[in-house]
C-alpha positions in Angstrom: 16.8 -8.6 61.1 13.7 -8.0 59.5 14.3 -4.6 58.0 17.6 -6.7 56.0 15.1 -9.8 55.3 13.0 -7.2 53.5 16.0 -5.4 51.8 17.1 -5.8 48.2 20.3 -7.3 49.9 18.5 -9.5 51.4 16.7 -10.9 49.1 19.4 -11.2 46.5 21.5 -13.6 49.7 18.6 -15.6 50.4 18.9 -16.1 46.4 22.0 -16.7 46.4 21.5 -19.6 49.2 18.6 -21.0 47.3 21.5 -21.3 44.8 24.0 -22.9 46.6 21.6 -25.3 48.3 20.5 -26.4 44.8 23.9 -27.0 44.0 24.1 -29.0 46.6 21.0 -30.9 46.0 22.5 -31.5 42.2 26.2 -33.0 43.0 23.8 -35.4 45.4 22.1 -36.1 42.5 24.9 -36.6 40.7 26.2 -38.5 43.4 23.3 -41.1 44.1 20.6 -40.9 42.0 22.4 -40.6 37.9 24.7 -43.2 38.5 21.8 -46.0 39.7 19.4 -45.3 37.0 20.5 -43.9 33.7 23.8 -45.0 33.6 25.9 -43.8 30.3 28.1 -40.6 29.7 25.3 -39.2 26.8 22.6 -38.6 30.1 25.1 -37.1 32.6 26.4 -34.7 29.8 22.7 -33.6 28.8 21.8 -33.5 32.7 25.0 -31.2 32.7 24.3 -28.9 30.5 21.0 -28.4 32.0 22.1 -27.9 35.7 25.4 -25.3 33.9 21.6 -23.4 32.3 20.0 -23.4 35.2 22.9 -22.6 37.4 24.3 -19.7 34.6 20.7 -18.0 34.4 20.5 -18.0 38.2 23.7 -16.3 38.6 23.0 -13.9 35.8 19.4 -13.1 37.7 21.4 -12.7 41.1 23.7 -9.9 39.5 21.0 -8.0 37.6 18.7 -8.0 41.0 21.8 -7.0 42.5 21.4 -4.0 40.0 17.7 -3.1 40.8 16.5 -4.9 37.7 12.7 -5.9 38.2 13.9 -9.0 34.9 16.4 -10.1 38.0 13.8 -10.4 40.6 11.5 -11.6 38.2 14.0 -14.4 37.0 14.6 -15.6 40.7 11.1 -15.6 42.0 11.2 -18.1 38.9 13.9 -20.0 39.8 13.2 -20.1 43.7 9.5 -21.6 42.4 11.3 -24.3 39.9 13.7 -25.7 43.2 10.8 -25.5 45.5 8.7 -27.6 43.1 11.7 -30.2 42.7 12.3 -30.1 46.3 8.6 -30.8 46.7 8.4 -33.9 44.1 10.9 -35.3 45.6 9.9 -35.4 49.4 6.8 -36.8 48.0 7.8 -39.2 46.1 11.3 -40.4 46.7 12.1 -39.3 50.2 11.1 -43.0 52.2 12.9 -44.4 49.6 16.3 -42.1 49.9 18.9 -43.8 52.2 21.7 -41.7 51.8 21.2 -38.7 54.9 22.8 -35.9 53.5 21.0 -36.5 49.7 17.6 -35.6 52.6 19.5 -32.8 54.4 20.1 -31.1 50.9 16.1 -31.5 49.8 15.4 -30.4 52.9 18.0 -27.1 52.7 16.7 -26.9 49.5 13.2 -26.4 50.4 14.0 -24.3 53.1 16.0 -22.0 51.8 13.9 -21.5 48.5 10.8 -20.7 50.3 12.6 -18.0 52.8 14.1 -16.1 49.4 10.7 -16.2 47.7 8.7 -14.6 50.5 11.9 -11.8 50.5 11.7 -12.0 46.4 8.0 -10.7 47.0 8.4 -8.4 49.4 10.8 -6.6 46.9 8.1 -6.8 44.3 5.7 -4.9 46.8 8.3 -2.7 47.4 9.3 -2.0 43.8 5.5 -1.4 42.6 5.1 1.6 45.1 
């Protein structure tokens, strides 16, 4: 289990389950959060566009990883540190307040899965400077 937790395959899964758990986290955001405070369709289309960025340079970093391309890992290490620092902001500040269970559970998955794929993003970094 280690030796694949260390791998380039494993590291690019871990990634890729950063990315679905940040999915996740977004259609709760959807869900709960945009509807109660910024209602209107000209915030959920620019809050779109931004998740369909995020979401598109995350897969594109996934497949050139996937490739060997140090730009890949780079470009996850920086998107596993953008959902760790949402996930983060919003433990601090909104989780009391958060009454909707799975909204926590997907933070949470969030988190968790974010932090696992950049200690395996940094292994590969080791790894590829040798």
């Amino acid at each position: 289990m280690k030796r694949w937790l260390t791998s380039l395959n494993g590291a690019v899964t871990l990634s890729a389950l950063a990315l679905l758990a940040f999915i996740g986290y977004v259609l709760m955001e959807f869900r709960y959060f945009l509807e109660r405070w910024i209602p209107g369709n000209g915030a959920a289309a620019v809050e779109t566009i931004g998740v369909l960025l995020i979401v598109g340079g995350w897969l594109w970093a996934l497949f050139a990883a996937r490739d060997g391309k140090r730009g890949g890992l780079a470009a996850l290490f920086a998107f596993c540190v953008l959902a760790i620092v949402i996930a983060v902001y919003d433990l601090l500040l909104w989780f009391g307040s958060i009454s909707y269970p799975l909204e926590k559970i997907m933070i949470l998955a969030m988190l968790v899965f974010s932090v696992i794929a950049l200690v395996a993003l940094a292994g590969q970094f080791r790894h590829k400077g040798k």
